[in-house]
LUMDRENZA-833025 format. One line per 3 residues: number of its first residue (from 0); their letters; for each residue x, y, z of N, C-alpha, C, CB. Coordinates in nm, 3 decimals, always signed. Glycine has a CB too. Example, Ala and Ser with C-alpha at 12.3 -4.5 7.8 and 13.67 -1.06 7.14 Angstrom:
<nodes>
0> as> +1.319,-0.569,+0.780,+1.230,-0.450,+0.780,+1.320,-0.330,+0.780,+1.131,-0.447,+0.905; +1.285,-0.225,+0.708,+1.367,-0.106,+0.714,+1.290,+0.003,+0.787,+1.408,-0.060,+0.572
</nodes>
This chain:
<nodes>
0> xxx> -0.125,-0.645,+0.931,-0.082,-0.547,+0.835,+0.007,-0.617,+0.736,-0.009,-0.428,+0.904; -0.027,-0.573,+0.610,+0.040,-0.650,+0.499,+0.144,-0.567,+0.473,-0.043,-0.683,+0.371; +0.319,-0.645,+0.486,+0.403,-0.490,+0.442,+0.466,-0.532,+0.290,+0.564,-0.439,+0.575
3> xxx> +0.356,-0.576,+0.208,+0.411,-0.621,+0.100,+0.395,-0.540,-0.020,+0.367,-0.740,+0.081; +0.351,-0.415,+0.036,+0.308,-0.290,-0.060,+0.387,-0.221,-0.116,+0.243,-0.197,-0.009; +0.527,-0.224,-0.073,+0.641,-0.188,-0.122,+0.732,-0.206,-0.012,+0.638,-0.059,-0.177
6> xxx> +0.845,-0.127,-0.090,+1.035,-0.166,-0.002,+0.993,-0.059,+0.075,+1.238,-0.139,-0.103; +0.971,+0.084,+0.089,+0.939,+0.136,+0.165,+0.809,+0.135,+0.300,+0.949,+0.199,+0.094; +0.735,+0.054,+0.230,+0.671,-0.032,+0.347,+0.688,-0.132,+0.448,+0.608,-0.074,+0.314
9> xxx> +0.737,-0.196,+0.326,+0.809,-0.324,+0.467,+0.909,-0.254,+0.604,+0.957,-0.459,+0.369; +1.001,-0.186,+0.467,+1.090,-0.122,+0.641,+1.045,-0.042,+0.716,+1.218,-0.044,+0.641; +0.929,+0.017,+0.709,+0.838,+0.112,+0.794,+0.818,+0.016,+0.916,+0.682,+0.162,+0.714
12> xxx> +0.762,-0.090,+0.838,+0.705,-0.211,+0.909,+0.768,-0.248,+1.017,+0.698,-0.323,+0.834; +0.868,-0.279,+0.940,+0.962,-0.390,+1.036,+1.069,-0.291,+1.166,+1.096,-0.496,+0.896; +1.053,-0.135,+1.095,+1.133,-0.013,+1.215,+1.037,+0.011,+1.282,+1.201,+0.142,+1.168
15> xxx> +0.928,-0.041,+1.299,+0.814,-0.013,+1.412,+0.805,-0.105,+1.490,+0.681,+0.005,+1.372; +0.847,-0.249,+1.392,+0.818,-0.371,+1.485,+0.964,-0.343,+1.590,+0.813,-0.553,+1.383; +1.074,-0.305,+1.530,+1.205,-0.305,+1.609,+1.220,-0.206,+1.709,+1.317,-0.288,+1.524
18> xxx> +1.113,-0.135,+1.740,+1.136,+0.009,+1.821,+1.012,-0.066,+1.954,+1.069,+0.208,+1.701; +0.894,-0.113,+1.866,+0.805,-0.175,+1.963,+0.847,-0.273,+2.068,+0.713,-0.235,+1.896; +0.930,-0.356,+2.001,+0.978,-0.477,+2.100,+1.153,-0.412,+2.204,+1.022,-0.653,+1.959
21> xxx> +1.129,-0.291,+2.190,+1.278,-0.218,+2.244,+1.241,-0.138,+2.348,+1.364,-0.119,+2.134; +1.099,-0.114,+2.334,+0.969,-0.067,+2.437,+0.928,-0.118,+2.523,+0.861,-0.053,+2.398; +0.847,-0.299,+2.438,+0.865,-0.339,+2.572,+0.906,-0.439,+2.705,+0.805,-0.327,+2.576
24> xxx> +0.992,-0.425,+2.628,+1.129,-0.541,+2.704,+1.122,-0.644,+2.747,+1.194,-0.514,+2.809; +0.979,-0.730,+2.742,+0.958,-0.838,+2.800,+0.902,-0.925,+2.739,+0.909,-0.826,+2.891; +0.950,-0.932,+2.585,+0.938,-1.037,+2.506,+0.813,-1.079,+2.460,+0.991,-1.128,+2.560
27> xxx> +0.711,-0.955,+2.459,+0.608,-0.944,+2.373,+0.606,-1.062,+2.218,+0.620,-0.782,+2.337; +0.487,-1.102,+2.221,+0.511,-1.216,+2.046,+0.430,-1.092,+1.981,+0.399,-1.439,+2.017; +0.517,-1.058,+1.869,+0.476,-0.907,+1.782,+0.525,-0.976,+1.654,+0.573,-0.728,+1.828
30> xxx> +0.417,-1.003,+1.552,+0.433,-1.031,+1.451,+0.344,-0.967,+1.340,+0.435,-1.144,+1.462; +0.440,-0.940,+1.181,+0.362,-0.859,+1.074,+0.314,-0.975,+1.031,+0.436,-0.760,+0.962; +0.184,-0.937,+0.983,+0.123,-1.061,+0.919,+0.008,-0.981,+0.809,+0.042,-1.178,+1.054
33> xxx> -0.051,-1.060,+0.748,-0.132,-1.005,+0.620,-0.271,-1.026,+0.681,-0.107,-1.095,+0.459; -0.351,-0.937,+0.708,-0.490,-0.918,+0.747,-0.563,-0.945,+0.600,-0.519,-0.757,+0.818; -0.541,-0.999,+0.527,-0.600,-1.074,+0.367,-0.641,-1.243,+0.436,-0.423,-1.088,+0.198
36> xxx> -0.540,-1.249,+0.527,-0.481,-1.416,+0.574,-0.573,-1.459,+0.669,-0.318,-1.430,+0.653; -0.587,-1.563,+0.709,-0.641,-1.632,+0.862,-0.544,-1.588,+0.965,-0.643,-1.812,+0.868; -0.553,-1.521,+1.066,-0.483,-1.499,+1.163,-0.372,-1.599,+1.183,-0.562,-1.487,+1.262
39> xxx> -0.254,-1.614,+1.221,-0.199,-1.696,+1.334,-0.236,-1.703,+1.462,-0.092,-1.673,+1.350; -0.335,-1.711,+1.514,-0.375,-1.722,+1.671,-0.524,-1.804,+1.685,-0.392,-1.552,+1.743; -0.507,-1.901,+1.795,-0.634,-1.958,+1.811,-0.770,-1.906,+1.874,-0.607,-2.050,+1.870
42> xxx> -0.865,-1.963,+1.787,-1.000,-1.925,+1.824,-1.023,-1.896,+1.985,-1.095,-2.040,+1.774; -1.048,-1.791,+2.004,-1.104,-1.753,+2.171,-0.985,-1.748,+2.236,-1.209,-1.872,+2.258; -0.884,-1.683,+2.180,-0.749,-1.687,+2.248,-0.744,-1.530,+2.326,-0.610,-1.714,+2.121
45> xxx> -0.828,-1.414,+2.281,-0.735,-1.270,+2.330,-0.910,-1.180,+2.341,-0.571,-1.180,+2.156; -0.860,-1.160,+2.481,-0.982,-1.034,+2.568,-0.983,-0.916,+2.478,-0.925,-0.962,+2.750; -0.868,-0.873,+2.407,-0.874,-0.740,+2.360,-0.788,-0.806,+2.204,-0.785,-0.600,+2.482
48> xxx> -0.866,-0.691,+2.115,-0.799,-0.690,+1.966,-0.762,-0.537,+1.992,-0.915,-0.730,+1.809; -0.695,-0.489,+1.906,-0.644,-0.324,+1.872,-0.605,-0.327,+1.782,-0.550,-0.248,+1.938; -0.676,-0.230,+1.709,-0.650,-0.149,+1.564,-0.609,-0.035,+1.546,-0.745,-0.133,+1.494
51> xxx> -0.578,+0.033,+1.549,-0.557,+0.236,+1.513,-0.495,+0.240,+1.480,-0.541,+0.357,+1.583; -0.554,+0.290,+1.350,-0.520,+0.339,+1.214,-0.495,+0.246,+1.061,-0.398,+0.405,+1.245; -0.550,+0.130,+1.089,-0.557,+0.055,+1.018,-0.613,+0.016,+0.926,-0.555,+0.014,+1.049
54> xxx> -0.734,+0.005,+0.963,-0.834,-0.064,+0.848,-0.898,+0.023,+0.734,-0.961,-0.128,+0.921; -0.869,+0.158,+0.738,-0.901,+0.247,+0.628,-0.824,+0.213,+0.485,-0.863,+0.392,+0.677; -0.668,+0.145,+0.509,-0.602,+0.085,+0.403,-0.642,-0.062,+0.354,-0.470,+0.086,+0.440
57> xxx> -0.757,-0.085,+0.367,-0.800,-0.241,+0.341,-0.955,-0.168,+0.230,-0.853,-0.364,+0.547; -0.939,-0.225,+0.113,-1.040,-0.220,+0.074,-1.197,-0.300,+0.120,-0.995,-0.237,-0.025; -1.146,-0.430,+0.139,-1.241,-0.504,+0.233,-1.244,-0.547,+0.365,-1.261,-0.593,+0.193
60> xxx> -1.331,-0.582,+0.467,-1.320,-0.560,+0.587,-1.342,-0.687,+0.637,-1.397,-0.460,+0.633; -1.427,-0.757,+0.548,-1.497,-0.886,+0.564,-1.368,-0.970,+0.603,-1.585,-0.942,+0.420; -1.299,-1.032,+0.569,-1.256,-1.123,+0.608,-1.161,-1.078,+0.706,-1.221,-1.195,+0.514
63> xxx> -1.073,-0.921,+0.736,-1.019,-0.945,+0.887,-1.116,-0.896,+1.003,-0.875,-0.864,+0.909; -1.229,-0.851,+0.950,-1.310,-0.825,+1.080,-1.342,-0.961,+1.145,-1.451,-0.742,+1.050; -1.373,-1.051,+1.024,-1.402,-1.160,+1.087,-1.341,-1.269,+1.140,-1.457,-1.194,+1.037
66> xxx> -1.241,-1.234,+1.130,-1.078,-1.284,+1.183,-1.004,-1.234,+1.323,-0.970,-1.228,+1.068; -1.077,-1.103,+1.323,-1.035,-1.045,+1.460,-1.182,-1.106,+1.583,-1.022,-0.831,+1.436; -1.314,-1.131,+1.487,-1.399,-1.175,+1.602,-1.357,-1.291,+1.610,-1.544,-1.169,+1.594
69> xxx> -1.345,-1.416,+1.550,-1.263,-1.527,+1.605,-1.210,-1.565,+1.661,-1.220,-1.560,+1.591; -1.098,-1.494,+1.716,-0.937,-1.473,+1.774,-1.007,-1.414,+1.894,-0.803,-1.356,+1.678; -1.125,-1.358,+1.946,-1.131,-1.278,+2.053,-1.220,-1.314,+2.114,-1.138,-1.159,+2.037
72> xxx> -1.188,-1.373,+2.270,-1.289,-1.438,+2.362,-1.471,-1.379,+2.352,-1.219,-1.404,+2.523; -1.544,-1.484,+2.410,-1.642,-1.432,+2.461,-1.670,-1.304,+2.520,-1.663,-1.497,+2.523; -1.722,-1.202,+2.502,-1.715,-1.045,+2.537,-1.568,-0.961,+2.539,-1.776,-1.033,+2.686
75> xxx> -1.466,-1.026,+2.460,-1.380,-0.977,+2.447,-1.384,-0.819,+2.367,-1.318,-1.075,+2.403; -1.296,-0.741,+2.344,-1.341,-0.605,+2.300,-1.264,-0.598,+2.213,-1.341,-0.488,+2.385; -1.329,-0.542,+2.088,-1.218,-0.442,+1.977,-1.206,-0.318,+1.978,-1.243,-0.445,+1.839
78> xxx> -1.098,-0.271,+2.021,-1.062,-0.134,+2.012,-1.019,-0.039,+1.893,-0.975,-0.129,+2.084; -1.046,+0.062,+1.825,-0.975,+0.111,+1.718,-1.022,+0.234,+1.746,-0.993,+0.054,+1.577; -0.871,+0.303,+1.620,-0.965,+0.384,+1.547,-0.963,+0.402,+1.422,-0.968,+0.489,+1.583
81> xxx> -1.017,+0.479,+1.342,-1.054,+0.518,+1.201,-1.058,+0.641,+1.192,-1.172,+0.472,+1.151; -1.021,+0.668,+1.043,-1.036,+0.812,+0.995,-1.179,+0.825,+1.003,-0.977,+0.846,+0.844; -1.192,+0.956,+1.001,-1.355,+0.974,+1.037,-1.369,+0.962,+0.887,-1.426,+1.136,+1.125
84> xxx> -1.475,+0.961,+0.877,-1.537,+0.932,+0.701,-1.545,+1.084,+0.649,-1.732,+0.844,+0.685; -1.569,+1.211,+0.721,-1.545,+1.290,+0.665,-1.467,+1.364,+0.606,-1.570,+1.312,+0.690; -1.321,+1.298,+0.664,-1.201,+1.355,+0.631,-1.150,+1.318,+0.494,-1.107,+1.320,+0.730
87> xxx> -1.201,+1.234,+0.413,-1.208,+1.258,+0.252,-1.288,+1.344,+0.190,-1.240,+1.151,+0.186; -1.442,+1.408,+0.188,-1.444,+1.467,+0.085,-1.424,+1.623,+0.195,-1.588,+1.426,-0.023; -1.367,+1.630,+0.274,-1.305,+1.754,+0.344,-1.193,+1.787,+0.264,-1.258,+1.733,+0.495
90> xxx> -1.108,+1.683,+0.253,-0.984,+1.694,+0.211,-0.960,+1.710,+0.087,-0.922,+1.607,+0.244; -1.069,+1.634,-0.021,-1.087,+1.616,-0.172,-1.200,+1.664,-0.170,-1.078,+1.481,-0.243; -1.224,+1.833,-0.183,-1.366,+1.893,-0.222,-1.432,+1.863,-0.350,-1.360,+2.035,-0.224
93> xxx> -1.576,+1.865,-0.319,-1.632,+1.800,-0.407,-1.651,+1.665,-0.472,-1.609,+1.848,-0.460; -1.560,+1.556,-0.352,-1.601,+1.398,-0.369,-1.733,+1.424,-0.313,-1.503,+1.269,-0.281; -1.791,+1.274,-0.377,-1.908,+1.222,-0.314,-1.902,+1.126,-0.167,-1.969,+1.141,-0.425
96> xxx> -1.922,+1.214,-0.043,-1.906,+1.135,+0.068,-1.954,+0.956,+0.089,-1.977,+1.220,+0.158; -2.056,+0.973,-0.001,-2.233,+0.810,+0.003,-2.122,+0.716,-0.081,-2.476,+0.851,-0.151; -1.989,+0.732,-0.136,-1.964,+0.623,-0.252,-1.825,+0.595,-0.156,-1.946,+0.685,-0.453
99> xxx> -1.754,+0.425,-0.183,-1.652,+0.405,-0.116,-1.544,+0.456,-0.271,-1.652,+0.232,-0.038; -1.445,+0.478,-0.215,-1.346,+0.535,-0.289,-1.204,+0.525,-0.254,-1.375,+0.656,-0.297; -1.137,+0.448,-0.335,-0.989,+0.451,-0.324,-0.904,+0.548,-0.365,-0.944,+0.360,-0.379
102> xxx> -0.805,+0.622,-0.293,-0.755,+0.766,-0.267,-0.613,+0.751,-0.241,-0.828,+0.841,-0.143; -0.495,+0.812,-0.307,-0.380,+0.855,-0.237,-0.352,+0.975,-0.212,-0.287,+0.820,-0.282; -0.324,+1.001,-0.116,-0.267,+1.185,-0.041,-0.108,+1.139,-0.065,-0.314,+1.238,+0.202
105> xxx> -0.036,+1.284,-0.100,+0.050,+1.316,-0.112,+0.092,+1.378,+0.032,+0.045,+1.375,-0.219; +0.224,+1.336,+0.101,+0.257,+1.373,+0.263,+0.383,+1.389,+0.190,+0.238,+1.252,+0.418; +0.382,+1.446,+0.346,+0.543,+1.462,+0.359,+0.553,+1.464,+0.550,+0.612,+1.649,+0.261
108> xxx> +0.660,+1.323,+0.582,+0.678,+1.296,+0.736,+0.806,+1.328,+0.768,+0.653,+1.152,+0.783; +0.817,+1.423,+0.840,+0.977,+1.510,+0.843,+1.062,+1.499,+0.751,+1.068,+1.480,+0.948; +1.029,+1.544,+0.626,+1.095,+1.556,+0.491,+1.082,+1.459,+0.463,+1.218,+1.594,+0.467
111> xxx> +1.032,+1.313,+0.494,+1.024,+1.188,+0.377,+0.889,+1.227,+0.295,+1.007,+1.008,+0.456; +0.895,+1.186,+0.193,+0.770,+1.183,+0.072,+0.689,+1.053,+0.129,+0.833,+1.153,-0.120; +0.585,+1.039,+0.100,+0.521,+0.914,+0.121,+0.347,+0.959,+0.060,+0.539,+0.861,+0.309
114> xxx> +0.339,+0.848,+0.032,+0.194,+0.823,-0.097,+0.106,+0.718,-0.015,+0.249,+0.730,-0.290; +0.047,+0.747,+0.090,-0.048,+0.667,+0.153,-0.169,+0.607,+0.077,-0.094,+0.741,+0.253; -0.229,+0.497,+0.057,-0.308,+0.478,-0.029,-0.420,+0.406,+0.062,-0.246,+0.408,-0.146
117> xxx> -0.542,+0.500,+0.052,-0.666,+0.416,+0.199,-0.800,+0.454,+0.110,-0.675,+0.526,+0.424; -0.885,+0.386,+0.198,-1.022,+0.371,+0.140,-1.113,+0.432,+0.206,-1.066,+0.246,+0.128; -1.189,+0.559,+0.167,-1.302,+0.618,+0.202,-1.462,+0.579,+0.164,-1.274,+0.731,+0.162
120> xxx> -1.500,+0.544,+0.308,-1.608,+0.443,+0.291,-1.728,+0.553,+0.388,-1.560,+0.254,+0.369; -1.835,+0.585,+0.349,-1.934,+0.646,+0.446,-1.964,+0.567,+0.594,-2.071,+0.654,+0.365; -2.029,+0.638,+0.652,-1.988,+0.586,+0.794,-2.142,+0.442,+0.835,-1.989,+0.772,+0.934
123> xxx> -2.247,+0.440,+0.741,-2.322,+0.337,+0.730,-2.235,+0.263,+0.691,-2.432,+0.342,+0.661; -2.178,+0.212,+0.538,-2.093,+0.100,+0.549,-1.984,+0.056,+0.639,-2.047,+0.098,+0.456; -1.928,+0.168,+0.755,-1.835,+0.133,+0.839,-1.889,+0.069,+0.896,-1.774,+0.206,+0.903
126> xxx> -2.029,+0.080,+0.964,-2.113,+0.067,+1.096,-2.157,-0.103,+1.057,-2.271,+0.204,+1.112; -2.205,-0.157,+0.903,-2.227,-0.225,+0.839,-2.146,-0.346,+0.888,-2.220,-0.175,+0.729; -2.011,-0.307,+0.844,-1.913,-0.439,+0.815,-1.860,-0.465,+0.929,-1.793,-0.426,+0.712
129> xxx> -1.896,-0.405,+1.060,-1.877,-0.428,+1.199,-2.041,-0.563,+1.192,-1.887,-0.237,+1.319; -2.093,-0.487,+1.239,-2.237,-0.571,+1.223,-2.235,-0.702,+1.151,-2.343,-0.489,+1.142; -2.185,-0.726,+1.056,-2.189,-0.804,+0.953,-2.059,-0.960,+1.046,-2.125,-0.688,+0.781
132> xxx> -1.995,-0.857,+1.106,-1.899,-0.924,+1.100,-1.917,-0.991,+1.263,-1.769,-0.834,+1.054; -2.028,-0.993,+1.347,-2.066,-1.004,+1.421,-1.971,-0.913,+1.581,-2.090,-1.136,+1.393; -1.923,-0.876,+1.538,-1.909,-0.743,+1.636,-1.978,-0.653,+1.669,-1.838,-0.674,+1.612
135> xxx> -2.028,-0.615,+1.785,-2.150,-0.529,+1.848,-2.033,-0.429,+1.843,-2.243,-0.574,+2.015; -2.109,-0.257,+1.840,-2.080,-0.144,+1.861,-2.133,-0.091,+1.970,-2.101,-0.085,+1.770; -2.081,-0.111,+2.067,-2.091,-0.048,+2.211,-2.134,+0.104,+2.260,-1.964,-0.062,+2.259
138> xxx> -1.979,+0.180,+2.191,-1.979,+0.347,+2.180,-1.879,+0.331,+2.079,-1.933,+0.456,+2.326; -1.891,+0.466,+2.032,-1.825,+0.531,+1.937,-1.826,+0.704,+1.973,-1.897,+0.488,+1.796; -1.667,+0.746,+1.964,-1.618,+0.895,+1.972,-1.644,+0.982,+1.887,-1.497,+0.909,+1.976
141> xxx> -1.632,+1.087,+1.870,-1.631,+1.210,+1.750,-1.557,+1.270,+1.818,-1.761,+1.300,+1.698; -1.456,+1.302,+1.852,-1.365,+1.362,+2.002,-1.339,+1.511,+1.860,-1.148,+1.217,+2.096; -1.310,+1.615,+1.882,-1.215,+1.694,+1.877,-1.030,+1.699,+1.846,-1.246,+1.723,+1.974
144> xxx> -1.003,+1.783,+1.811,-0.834,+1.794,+1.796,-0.820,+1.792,+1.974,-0.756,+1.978,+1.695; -0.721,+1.749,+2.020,-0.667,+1.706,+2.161,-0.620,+1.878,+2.150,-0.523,+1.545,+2.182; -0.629,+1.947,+2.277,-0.549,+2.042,+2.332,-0.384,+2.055,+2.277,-0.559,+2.010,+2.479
147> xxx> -0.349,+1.932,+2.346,-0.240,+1.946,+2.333,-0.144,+1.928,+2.190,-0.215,+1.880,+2.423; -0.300,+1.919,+2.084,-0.205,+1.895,+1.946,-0.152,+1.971,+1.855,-0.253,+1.834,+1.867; -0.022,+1.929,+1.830,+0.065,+2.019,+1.742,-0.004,+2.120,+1.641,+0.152,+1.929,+1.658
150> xxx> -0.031,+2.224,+1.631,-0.060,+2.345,+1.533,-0.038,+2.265,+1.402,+0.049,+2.491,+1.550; +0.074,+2.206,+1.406,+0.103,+2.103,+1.288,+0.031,+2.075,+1.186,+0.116,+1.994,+1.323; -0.025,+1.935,+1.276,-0.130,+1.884,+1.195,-0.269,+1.879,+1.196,-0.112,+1.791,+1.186
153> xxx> -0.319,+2.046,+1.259,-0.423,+2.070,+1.206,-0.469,+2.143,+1.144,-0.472,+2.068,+1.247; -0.564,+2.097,+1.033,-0.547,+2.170,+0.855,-0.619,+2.317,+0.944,-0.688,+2.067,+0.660; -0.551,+2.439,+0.869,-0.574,+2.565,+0.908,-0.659,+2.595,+0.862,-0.501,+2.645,+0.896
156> xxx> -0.770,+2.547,+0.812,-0.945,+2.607,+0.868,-0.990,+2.564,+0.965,-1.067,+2.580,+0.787; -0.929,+2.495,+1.035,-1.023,+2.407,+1.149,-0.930,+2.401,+1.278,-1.065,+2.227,+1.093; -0.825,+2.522,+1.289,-0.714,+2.502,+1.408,-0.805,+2.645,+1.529,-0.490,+2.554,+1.329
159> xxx> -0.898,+2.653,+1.422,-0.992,+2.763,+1.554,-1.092,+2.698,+1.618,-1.082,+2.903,+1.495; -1.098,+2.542,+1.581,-1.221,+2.494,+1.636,-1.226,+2.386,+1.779,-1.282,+2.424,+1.514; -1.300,+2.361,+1.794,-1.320,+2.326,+1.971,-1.229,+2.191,+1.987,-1.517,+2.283,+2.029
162> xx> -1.163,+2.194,+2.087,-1.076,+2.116,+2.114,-1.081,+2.005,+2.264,-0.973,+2.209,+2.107; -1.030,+1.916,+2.299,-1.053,+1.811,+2.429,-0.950,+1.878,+2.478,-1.041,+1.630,+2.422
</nodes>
């Protein structure tokens, strides 16, 4: 993750990295680094990669997908997740779902403002730049809102619909 997107990014960054390593107490190596970059870690070094919520803010995929297959043993696994591809032209009626598109939503995270800026890509080019990037797709979810999720944050046309 690149936190060079602004002052309010970096310290996002770096109060996640400081809460993460306060978690888990045993001297985890947790470093921000720019997924633009060559990893810091050697070829065939790690069984598991993990992503969630990441790669929707990368316009291109090519070079850290192929950076995360590098870094990750023989049958090693990538885990993530992603915005579903539908949740842009859900959200922005009347986009064209088939075109990739760069987007900021206007939030608000317990009264902070924040201007997220991510890339809506149809779910062939998702499926694509995995493939491409020599990562096999095993399974893939469509899960539901979780039971247990906050009324919150789910947009109220869709807080009547089927849930895990």
């Amino acid at each position: 993750m690149s936190p060079g997107g602004g002052s309010s990014t970096t310290v996002a960054v770096l109060v996640i990295i400081d809460l993460t390593r306060v978690r888990l107490q045993y001297g985890a190596d947790l470093r921000v680094t720019d997924l633009g970059q060559k990893l810091p870690y050697e070829t065939n070094s790690f069984d598991d990669a993990i992503a969630s919520l990441v790669l929707h803010y990368l316009e291109d995929w090519t070079g850290p997908l192929a950076e995360i297959r590098r870094v990750l043993k023989p049958g090693g696994r990538h885990l993530l997740s992603l915005n579903h591809p539908i949740q842009y032209p859900w959200n922005h009626p009347g986009k064209d779902y088939f075109q990739r598109v760069q987007y900021t939503d206007e939030l608000s995270f317990t009264g902070q403002a924040a201007s997220p800026t991510s890339w809506h890509r149809p779910l062939r080019e998702t499926m694509t730049a995995f493939l491409e990037a020599g990562i096999s797709v095993y399974q893939g979810w469509d899960p539901p809102y979780s039971k247990y999720a906050s009324k919150k944050i789910i947009p109220e046309r869709y807080e009547n619909g089927p849930r895990s």
